[in-house]
C-alpha positions in Angstrom: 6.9 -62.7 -98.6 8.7 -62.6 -95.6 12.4 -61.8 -94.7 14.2 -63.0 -91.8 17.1 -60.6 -91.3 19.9 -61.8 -89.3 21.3 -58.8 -86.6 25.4 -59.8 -86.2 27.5 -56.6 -86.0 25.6 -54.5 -88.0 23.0 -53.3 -85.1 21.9 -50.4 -86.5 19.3 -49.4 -88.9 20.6 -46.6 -91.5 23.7 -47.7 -93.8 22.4 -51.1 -93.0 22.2 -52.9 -97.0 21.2 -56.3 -95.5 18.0 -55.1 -94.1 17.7 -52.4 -96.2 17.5 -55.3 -98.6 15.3 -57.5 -96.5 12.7 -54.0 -96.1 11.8 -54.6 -99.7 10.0 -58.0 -99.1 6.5 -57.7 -97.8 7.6 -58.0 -94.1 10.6 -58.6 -92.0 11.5 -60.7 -89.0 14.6 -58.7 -87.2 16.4 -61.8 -85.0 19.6 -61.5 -83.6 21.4 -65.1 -82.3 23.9 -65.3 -79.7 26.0 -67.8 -80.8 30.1 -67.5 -80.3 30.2 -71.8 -79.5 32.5 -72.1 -82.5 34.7 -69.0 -81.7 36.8 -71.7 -79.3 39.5 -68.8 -77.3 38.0 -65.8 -79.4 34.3 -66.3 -77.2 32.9 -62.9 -76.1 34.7 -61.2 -73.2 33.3 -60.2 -70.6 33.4 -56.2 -71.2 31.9 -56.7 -74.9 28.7 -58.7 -73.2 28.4 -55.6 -71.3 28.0 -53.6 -74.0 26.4 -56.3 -76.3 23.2 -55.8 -73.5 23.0 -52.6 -73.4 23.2 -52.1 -77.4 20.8 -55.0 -77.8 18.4 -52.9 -75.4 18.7 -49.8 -77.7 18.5 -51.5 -81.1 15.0 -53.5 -79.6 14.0 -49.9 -78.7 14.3 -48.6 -81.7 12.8 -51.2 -83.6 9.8 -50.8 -81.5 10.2 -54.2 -79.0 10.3 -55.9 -82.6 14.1 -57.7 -82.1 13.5 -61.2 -81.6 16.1 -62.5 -79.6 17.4 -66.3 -79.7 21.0 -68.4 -78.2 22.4 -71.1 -79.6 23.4 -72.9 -82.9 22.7 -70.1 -85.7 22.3 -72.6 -88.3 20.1 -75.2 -86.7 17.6 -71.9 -85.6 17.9 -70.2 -89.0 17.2 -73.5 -90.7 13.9 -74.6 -88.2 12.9 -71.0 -88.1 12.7 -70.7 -91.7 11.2 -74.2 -92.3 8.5 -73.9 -89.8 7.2 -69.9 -90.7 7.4 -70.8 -94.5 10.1 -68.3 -94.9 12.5 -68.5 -98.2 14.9 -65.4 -97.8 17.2 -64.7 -95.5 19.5 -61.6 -95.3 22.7 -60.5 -93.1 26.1 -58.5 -93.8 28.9 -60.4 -93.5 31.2 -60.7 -91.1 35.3 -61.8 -91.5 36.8 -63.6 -88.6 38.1 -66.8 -90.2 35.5 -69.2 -87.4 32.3 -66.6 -88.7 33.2 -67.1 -92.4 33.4 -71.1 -92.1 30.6 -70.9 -90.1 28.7 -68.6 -92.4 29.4 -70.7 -95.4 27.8 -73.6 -93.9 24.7 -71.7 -93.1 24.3 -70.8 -96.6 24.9 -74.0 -98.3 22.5 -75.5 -95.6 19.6 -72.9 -96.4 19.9 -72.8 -100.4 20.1 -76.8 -100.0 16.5 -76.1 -98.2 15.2 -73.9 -101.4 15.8 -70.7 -99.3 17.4 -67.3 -100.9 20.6 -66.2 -98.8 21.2 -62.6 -99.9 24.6 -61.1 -97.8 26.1 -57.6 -98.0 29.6 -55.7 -96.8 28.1 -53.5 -94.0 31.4 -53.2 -92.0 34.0 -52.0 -93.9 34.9 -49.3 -97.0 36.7 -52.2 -99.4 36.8 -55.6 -98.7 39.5 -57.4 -98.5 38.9 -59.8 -101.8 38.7 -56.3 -103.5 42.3 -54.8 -102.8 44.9 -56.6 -104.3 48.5 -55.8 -105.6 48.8 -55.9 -109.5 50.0 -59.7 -109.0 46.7 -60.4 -107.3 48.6 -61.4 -104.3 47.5 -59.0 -100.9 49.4 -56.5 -99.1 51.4 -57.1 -96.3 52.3 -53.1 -95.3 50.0 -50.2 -94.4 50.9 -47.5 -96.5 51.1 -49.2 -100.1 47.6 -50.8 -99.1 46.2 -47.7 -97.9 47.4 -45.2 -100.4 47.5 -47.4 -103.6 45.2 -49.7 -103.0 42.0 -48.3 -101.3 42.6 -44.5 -102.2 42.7 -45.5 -105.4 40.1 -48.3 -105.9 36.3 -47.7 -106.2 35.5 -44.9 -102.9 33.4 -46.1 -100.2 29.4 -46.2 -101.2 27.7 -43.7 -99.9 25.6 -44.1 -96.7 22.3 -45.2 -97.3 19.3 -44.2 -95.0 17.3 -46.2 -92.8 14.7 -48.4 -94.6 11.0 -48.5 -93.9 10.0 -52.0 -92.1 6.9 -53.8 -91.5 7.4 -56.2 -89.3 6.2 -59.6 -89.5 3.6 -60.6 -87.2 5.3 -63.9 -85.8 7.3 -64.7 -82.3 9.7 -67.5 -83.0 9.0 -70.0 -79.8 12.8 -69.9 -79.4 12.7 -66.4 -78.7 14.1 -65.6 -74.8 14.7 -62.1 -73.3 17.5 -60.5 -73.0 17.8 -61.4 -69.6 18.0 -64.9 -70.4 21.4 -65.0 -72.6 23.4 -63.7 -68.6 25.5 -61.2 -70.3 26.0 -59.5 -67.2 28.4 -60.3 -64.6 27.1 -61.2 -61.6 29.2 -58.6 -59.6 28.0 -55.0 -59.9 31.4 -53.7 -62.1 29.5 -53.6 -65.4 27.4 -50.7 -63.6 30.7 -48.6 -63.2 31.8 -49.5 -66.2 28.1 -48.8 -68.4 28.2 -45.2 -66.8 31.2 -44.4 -68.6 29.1 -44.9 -72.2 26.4 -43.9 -74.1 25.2 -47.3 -76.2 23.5 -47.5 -79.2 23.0 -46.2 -83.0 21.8 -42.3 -81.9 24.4 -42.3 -79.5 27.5 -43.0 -82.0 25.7 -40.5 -84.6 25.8 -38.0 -81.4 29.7 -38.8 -80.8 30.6 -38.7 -84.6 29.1 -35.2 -84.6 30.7 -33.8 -81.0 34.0 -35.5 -82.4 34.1 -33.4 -85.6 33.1 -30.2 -83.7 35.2 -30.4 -80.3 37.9 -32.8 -81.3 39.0 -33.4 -85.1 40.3 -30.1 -85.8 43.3 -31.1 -83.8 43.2 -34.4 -83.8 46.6 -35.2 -85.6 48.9 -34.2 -82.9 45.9 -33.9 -79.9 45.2 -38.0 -80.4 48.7 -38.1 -78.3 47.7 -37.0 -75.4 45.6 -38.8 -73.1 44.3 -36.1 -71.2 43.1 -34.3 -73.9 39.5 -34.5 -75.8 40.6 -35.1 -79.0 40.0 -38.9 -80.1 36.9 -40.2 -81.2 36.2 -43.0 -79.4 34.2 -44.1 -82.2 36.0 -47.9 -81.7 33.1 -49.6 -79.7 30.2 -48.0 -81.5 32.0 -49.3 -85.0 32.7 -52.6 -83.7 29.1 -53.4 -82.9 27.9 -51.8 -86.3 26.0 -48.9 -84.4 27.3 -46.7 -87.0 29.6 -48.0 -89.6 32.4 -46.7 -91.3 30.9 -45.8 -94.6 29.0 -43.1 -92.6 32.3 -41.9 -91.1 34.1 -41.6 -94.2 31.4 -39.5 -95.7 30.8 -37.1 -93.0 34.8 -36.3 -92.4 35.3 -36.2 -96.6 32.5 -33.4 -96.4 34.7 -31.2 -94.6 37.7 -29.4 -95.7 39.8 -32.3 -96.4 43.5 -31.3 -94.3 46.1 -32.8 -92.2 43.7 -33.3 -89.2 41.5 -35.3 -91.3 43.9 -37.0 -93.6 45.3 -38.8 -90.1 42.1 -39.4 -89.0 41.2 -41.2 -92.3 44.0 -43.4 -92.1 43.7 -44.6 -88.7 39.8 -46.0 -90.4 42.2 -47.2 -92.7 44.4 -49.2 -90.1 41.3 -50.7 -88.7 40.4 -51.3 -92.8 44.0 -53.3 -93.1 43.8 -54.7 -89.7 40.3 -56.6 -91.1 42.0 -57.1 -94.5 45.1 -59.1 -93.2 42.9 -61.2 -90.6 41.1 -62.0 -94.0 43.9 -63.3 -95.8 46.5 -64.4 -92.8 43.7 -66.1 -90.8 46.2 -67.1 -88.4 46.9 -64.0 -87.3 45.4 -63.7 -83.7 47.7 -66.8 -82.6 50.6 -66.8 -84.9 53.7 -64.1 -85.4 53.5 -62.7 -88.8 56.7 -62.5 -89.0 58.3 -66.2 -88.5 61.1 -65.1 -87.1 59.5 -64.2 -83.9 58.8 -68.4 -83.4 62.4 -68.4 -81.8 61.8 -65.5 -79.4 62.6 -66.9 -75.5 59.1 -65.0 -74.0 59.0 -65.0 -70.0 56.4 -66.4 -68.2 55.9 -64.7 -64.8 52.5 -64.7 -63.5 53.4 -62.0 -61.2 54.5 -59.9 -63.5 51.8 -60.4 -65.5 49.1 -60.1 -62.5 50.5 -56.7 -61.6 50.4 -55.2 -65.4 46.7 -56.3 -65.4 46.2 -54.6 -62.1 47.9 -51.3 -63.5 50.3 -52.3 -60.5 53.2 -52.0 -62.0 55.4 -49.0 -60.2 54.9 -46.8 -63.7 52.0 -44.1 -63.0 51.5 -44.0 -66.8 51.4 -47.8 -67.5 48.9 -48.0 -64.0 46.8 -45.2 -65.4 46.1 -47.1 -68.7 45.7 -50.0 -67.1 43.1 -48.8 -64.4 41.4 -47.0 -67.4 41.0 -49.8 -69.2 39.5 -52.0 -66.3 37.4 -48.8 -65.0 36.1 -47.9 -68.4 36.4 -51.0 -70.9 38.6 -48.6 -73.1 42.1 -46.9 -73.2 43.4 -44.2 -75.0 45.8 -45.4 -78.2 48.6 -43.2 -77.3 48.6 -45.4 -73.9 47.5 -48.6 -75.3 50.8 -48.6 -77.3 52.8 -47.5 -73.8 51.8 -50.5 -71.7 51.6 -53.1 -74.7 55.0 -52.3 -75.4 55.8 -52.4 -71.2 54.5 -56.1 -71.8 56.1 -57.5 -74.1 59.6 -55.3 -74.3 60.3 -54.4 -70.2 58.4 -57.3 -69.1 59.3 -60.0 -72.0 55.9 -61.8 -71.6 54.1 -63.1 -74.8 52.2 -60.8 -77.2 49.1 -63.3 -76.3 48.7 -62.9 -73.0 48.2 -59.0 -73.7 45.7 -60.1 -76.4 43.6 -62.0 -73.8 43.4 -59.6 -71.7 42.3 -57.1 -73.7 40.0 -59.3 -75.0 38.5 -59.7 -72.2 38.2 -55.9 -70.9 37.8 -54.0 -73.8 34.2 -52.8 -75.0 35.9 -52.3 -78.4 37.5 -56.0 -78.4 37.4 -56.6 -82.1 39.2 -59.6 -83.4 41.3 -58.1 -86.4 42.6 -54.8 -84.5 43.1 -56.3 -81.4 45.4 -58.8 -83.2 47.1 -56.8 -85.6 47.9 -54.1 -82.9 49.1 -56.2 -80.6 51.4 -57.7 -83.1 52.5 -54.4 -84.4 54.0 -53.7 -80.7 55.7 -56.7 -80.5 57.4 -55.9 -83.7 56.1 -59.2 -85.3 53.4 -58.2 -87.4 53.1 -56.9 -90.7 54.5 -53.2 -91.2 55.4 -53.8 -87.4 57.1 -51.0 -84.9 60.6 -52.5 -84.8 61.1 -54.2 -81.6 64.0 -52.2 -80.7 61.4 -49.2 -80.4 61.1 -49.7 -76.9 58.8 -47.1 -75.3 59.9 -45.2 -72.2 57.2 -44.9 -69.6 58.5 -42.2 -67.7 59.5 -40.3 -70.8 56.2 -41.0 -72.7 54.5 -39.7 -69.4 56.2 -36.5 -69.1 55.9 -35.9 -73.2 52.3 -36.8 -73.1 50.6 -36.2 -70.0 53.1 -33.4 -68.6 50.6 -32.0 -66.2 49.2 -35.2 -65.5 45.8 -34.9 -65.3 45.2 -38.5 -67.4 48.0 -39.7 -64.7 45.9 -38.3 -61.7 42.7 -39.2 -62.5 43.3 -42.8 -62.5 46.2 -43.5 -60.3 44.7 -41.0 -57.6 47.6 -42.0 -54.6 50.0 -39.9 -56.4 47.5 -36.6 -56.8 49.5 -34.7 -54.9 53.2 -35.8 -56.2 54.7 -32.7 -57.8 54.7 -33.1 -61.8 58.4 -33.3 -61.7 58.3 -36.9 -60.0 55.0 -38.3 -60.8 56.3 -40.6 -63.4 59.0 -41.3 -61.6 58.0 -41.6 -58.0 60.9 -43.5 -57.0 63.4 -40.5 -57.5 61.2 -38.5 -55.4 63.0 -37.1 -51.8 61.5 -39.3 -48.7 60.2 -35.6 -47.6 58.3 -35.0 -50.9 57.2 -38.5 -50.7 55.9 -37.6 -47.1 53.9 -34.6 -48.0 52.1 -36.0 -50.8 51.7 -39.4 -48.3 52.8 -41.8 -50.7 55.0 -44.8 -49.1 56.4 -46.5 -51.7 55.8 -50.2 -51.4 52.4 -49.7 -49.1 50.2 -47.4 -51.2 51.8 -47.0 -54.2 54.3 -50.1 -55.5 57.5 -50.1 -56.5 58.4 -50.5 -59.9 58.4 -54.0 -60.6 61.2 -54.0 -62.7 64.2 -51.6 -63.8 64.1 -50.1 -67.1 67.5 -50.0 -68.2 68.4 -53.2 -67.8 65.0 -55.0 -68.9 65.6 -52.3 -72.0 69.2 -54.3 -72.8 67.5 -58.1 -71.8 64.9 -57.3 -74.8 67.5 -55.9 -77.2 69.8 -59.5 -76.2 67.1 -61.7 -77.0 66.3 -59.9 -79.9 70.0 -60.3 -81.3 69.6 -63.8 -80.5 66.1 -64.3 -82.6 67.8 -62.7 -85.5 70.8 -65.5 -85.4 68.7 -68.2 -84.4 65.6 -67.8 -87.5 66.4 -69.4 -91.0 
């Protein structure tokens, strides 16, 4: 009998229980679909199509050129590709963002209506999200209580499973293309500067998992702070795409000395665990505020504003260097992600959203569930949310985090030679220290766009007025 297993974000072959699954029948067909038509706003951006190539190109690689590749409706292919090659079993792992679980359900009902076996598995996350409950059955709305009580103390995490044994069917579906034909790279040559940044694919993340627990983990509760430093993971693109999955994360740090290094580090899988587990049950939450109250909040719009934080153009060398990371690299350190999302939507006053989009659309790690439920936690409307009168400093945060600014430096080069004691605050700087480090505010480097103080006091205001306006 043969198997058609369905690659989504799973595209990997150990810890994989869908085609490990699939692996028992007599042979398997390994497809992957592209086919985000119903994902409406939430369609690939165009940093994740990068990667989505170049992970594609490892996975067929190490199936041996055996990855039949397809685009367009998932059900209507699964359906005729089934029908037509006599094939009554179908596996995949699931996935959870609310358009992929209709979807999903569709395809099933559809298939079993056609006398085929749908077999899906959890090959994404520890516990999922129907599994973790309070003791009223209702779900969890802050971090900690779900974390701590509710997955540390539920069933633990399977353990990883190896990589199956597959003998692959001898058929080419005729609506197989190359991967060529599904034009996930830009046209412009960025993705080039961007891929060299990156090594894609399953051996790759098992490579960075190990370097991470050698060279980076045994500091990582405070080092994660600091930009310029090697200790983060930087695991988040590699899980997204299921080139290694969390399972196998969780087991190799619990085989080490369990302490506060890996405690933290455990937790932030856990964040991403909650951040999948509330876009489960609050399937609203990449467009609406958690937190109602937030409806009444008087956002700004101000393109230009807006056009020169995407830039990294803003005047603050820390927000610019995250910014010019992120475009440069498709990534940004957390430490600075939570720096410029809070320069958004607390200096700048512009909408959560628009920060969501963009990120979206630049990030190689754009995942659906973190990417809302972090942006939300910045704006202080999300569930177990910063308060929004946590406003970050960006010249503070700079010289705390990247006091010899060699993050700073590497990615807003114009101010290389600015002594450490202006570079986050290039504005204060003498017009003859300006000179010698030939920085002319307002020509090669801007000026800040706005004044911190008083955008500081205009966020707090329309917060006090949110508060007396909500029910």
């Amino acid at each position: 009998m043969t198997t058609i297993h369905w690659f989504r974000q799973d595209l990997r072959l150990a810890d994989n229980p869908a085609l490990a699954a699939a692996a028992e029948s007599e042979d398997v067909l390994c497809i992957y679909i592209l086919d985000d038509i119903n994902a409406q706003s939430w369609a690939m951006g165009a940093a994740s199509r990068v990667w989505l190539y170049h992970t594609l190109d490892a996975l067929n690689k190490t199936l041996q050129g055996h990855l039949h590749i397809l685009q367009g409706n998932s059900k209507a292919i699964l359906s005729e590709l089934a029908t037509s090659h006599g094939i009554k079993r179908v596996t995949w792992n699931r996935c959870y963002e609310p358009w992929r679980i209709v979807r999903d359900t569709d395809i099933k009902t559809t298939l079993k209506d056609q006398d085929i076996q749908v077999r899906t598995y959890n090959g994404s996350l520890c516990w999922e999200p129907h599994t973790v409950l309070k003791n009223d059955s209702t779900p969890y709305r802050v971090f900690t209580p779900y974390y701590r009580k509710g997955c540390l103390r539920a069933t633990p995490p399977s353990l990883p499973i190896d990589s199956p044994k597959i003998t692959h069917a001898n058929l080419k579906p005729k609506q197989a293309c190359s991967l060529e034909d599904l034009n996930l790279l830009p046209k412009k040559d960025w993705h080039q500067s961007l891929i060299k940044h990156w090594q894609v694919g399953e051996h790759a993340a098992m490579q960075k998992l190990e370097a991470f627990i050698d060279e980076g983990l045994h500091q990582y509760k405070e080092g994660r702070n600091f930009p310029g430093q090697k200790h983060v993971s930087r695991l988040s693109p590699h899980l997204h795409w299921g080139e290694i999955s969390p399972r196998q994360i969780w087991q190799a740090i619990q085989s080490i000395a369990l302490n506060d290094n890996t405690d933290h580090f455990l937790s932030e899988l856990g964040w991403r665990e909650f951040s999948y587990y509330l876009l489960y049950h609050f399937p609203s939450l990449p467009e609406e505020n958690f937190q109602a109250k937030f409806d009444y909040f008087p956002w700004r719009n101000n393109k230009r504003l807006l056009q020169a934080w995407q830039n990294g153009s803003t005047g603050y060398p820390i927000v610019d260097a995250g910014m010019r990371e992120l475009w440069q690299t498709g990534y940004m350190h957390n430490r600075v992600r939570m720096i410029v999302g809070s320069f958004l939507v607390k200096n700048l006053g512009i909408h959560w959203h628009e920060g969501a989009k963009w990120f979206w659309n630049c990030l190689v790690d754009a995942d659906l569930a973190s990417n809302s439920a972090s942006w939300q936690w910045i704006a202080g409307c999300g569930a177990d949310a910063a308060p929004y009168f946590r406003i970050f400093n960006p010249v503070t945060q700079g010289e705390k985090f990247d006091s010899m600014g060699a993050y700073t430096r590497q990615y807003v080069p114009e101010l290389a030679d600015l002594p450490d004691k202006y570079l986050f605050k290039p504005w204060e700087a003498p017009e003859t220290v300006l000179a010698q480090a030939n920085i002319i505010l307002g020509i090669n480097y801007p000026k800040p766009i706005i004044k911190l103080a008083q955008s500081r006091q205009a966020a707090l205001d329309a917060y006090e007025k949110v508060k007396k306006a909500s029910p």
